[in-house]
N, C-alpha and C positions, 0 to 999 in steps of 0.2 A: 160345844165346838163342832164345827162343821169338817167333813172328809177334806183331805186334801193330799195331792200329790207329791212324791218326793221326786223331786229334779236330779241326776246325776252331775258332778263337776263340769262336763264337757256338756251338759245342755245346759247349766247356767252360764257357762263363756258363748254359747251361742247366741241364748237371750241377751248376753249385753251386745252383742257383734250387730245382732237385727234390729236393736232397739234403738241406741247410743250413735253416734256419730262425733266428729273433730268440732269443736266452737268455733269459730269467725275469728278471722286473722288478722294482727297488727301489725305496724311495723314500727320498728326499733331500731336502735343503734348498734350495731356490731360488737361493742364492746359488754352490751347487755344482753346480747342473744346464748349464751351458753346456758346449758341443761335445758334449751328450749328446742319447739320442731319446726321442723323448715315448712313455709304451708308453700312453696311454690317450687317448682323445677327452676333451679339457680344457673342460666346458661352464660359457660366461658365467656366474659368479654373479650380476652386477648390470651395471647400462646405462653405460657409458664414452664421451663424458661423461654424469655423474648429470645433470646440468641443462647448458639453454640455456647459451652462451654466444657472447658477443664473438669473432672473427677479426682485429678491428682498432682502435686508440682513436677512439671518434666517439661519438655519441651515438644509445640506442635510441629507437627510435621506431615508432608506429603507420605503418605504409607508405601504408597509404591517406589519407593527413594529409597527405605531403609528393608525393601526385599534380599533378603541371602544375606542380611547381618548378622554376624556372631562375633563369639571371643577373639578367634584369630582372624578373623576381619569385620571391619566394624565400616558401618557406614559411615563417610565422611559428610558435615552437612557444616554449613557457615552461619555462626550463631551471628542473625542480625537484629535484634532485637529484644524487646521483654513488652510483656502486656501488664496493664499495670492496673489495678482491682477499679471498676466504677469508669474505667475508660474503653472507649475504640480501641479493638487489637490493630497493631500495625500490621501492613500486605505481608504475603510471605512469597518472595519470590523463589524463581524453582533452584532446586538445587540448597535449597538454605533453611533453617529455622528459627521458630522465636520462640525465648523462654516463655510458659503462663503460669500460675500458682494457680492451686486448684479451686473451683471456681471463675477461675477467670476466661473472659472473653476468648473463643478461636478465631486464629486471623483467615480470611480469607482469603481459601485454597489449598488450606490446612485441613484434612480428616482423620488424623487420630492424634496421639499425643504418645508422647515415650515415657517413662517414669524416669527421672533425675539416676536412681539406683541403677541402669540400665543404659550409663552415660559417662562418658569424659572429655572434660572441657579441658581445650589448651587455647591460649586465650581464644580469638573468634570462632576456633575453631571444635565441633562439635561429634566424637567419635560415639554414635551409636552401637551397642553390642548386641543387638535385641532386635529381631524385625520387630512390625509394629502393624496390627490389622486394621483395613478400615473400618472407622468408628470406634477403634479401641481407646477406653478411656476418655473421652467423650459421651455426654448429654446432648442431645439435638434439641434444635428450639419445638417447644410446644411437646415433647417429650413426653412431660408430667401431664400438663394440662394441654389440650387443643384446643385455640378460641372456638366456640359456636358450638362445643358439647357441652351434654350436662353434666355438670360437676358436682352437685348435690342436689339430692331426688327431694320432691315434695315427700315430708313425713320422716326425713331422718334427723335424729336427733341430733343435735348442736353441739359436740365435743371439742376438745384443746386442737384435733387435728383437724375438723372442718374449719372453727373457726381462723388456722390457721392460714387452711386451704381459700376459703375469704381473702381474707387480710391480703395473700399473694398476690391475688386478681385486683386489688384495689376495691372491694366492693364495701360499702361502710353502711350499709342499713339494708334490712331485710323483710321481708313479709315474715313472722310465725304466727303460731297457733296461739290464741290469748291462752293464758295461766286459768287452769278451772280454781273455782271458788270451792272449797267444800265446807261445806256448813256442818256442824258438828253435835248433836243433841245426847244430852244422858238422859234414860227414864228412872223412874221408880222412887218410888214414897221413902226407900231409904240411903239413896245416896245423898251425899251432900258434898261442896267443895272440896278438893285437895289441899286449900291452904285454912279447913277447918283444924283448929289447934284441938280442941279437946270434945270428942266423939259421947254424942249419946249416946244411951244402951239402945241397938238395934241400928246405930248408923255405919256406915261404909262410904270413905272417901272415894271421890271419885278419881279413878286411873285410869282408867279406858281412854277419854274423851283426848288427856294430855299424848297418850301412847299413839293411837290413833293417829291424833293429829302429828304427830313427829313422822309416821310412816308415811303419812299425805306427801308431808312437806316436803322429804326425800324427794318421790316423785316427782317434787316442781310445782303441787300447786298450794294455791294461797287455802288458809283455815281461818275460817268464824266461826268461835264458837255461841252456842248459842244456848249455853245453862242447861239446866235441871228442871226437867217436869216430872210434875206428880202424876199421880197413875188416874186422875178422874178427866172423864173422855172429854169437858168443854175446855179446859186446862191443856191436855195434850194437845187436841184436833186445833187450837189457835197456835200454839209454839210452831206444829211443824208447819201449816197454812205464812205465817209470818217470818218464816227461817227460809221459807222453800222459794219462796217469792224472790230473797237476796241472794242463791247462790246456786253454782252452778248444778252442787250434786248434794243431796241431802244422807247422814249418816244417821239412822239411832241407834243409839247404842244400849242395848238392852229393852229394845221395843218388839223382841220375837218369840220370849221365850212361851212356852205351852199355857201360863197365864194369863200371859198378854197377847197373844198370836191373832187372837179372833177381833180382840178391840184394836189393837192396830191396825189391821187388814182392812176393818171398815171403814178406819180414820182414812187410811190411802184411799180407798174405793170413792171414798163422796170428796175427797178432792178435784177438783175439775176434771172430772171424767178420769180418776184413775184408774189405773190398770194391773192389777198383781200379774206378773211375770213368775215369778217362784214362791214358793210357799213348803222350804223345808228343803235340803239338800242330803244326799245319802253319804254322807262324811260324818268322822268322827274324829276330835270337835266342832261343833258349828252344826249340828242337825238343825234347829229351828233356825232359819235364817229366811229371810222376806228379800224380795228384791221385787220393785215396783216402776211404772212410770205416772208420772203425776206430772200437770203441767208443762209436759217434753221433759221430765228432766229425770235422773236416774234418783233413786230413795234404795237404801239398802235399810232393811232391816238386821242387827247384829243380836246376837246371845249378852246377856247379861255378863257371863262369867269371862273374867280378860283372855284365860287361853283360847276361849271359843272364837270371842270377839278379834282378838289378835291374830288366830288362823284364819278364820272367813275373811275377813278384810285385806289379807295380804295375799290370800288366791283371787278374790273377787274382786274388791275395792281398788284396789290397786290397778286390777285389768280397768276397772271403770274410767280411771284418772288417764290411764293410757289411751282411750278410745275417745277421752276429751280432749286430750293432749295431741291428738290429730298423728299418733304412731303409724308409720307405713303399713307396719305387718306387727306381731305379738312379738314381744320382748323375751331373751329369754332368760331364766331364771338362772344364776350363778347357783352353782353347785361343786361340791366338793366330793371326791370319790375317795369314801374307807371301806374301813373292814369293821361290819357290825361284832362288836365286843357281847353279845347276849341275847338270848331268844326275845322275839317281838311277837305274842299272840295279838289273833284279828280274825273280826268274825267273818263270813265271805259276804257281799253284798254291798259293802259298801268299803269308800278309800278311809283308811285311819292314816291320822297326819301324826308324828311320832317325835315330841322334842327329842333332840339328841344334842351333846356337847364332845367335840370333837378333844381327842389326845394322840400325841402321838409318842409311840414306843418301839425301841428298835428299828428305826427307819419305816415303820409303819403309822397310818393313820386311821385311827378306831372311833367309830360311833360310838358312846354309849348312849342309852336309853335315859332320859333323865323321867324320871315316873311321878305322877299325880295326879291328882285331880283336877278338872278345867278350871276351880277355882282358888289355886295355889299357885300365885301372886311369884314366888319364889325359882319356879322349877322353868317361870320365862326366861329370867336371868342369868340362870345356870345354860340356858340351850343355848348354840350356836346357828341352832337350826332347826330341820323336819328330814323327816325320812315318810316319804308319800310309802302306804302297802295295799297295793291296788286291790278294787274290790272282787275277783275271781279267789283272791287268797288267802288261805287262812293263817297266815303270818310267814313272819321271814326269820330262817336261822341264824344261828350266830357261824361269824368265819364267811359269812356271805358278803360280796362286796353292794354295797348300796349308795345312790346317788341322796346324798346331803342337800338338801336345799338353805339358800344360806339366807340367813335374816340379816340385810342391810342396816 
């Protein structure tokens, strides 16, 4: 096996920052653009709201009319009208007002609006108790939105309230970022399918590939898998050559460990001019890890073992998806702040990523450590999370508060 260098976390997010860039943009329908990224600057067609309106049921009014109103004198005003939802407010001439419900249209020559609570009607007649300041209670047109700004930036993601923020403008189809493809590969001589029923001696179903791909998919993009290769190099070097070609970002899964580290790296290399980018990361789980380009396109190499493979892929892979996915700026990771329940040893030098499953007790929320080995299948299940322990430290005590990273 030939020397090779270990990458820290923050120089492999740089290598994919230099490397990686956003896919080529489509355009879709509105109603299909959610959990997708905006690839263009979206400018206001028109003013949101188009007109004046009500924040609350009361009556509009000249503000300067209902100056030095109070209990024991109330402004007199002459109720000549009502606005009525979906229509032209009628004039308000001076001296007078007209009822609006909230939401509704101000008539104009009206700037604020009185709240109902804050009023007594005898018939036409309308006694104010309450002055009333200008613009109180009142939205002004274009408000919200101003036509001829931008309303949504190239690169922000597509949620319930952009899309909603659309929908208001009338805007029904939009440019995004195409959905990355990621191809999906397991190695090794002894995995075999997950929906194998009954295991030979020495075989191991495969979980990675299914896990993997569910956390892909979270992120939005499309999965192909694309089977099981065996560990002899004309076998592998055709699967990834033939898998790499159909999609956008290639995954193997258990193509890095210290076995395989040197025949993989070569398979990447005589790819059309591959390129190894990383070759091993100073974290714990996930040390042997490969990240490559080949053909333009991004290749992670993963650890065989699912905690490894499950951590690496959800710091890295994930940033990958997001850099395909044409993301303005990095995402950032939801986290939950407890109180570590138990000492956490770590060697100094490198980040150790730390399942943990959250409880809470007496109005508190505690880490625990859930402990094992990267290949205990079990102790994923039980995590709700990671506790990153950066690499200056030799661990973290218990009764310390620490940020949870949360596994979506």
């Amino acid at each position: 096996m030939r020397l090779y260098r270990v990458s820290s976390p923050q120089e492999v997010r740089q290598a994919i920052r230099d490397n990686f860039s956003a896919l080529p943009a489509e355009v879709i329908d509105l109603e299909q653009a959610g959990g997708r990224v905006c690839a263009e600057d979206i400018i206001a067609p028109e003013d949101v709201p188009g007109f004046n309106r009500s924040t609350v049921d009361g009556y509009a009014v000249r503000a300067a009319e209902t100056f030095g109103a109070g209990d024991t004198i109330p402004a007199m005003l002459k109720l000549t009208g009502e606005v009525r939802m979906g229509e032209a407010a009628p004039a308000l001439p001076p001296g007078s007002c007209v009822y609006v419900p909230t939401g509704g249209m101000l008539p104009g020559g009206a700037d604020a609006v009185v709240m109902l609570e804050d009023t007594e009607t005898l018939d036409d007649l309308v006694n104010v108790f309450r002055q009333a300041a200008p613009g109180e209670n009142v939205i002004r047109r274009g408000e919200d939105i101003a036509a001829g700004t931008v309303v949504i930036e190239k690169g922000r993601l597509l949620r319930a309230p952009e899309i909603g923020v659309l929908a208001s403008l009338g805007i029904t189809s939009l440019g995004v970022i195409r959905r990355p493809l990621v191809g999906i590969l397991s190695t090794g001589d002894e995995i075999v399918p997950y929906e194998t029923k009954v295991l030979a001696p020495g075989q191991v179903r495969d979980s990675n590939a299914p896990a993997l791909g569910e956390i892909a998919r979270r992120k939005g993009a499309r999965i192909l898998y694309g089977g099981i290769l065996n560990d002899t190099q004309p076998v592998f070097r055709e699967g990834i050559k033939t898998l790499l070609e159909q999609v956008d970002f290639l995954v193997l899964s258990g193509g890095s460990s210290v076995g395989t580290r040197d025949f993989t790296a070569q398979t990447l290399q005589e790819l059309a001019g591959g390129e190894l980018l990383v070759e091993g990361v100073s974290i714990q789980p996930g040390k042997p890890t490969l990240l490559a380009r080949c053909l333009g396109k991004p290749v992670l190499g993963l650890p065989g073992h699912p905690v490894s493979a499950i951590n690496i892929f959800s710091l890295f892979g994930v940033y990958v998806i997001e850099r395909l996915s044409g993301y303005r700026e990095e995402s950032y990771q939801p986290v939950v702040r407890a109180r570590l329940s138990r000492n956490i040893p770590s060697r100094a030098g490198r980040t150790d990523y730390v399942r943990v499953k959250l409880e809470q007790k007496n109005g508190m929320v505690y880490a625990v450590p859930v402990l094992g080995r990267s290949g205990l299948l079990r102790t994923l299940a039980d995590a709700h999370g990671m506790v990153a322990v950066p690499p200056e430290s030799e661990g973290v005590q218990a009764g310390k508060d620490v940020d949870v990273i949360i596994w979506e």
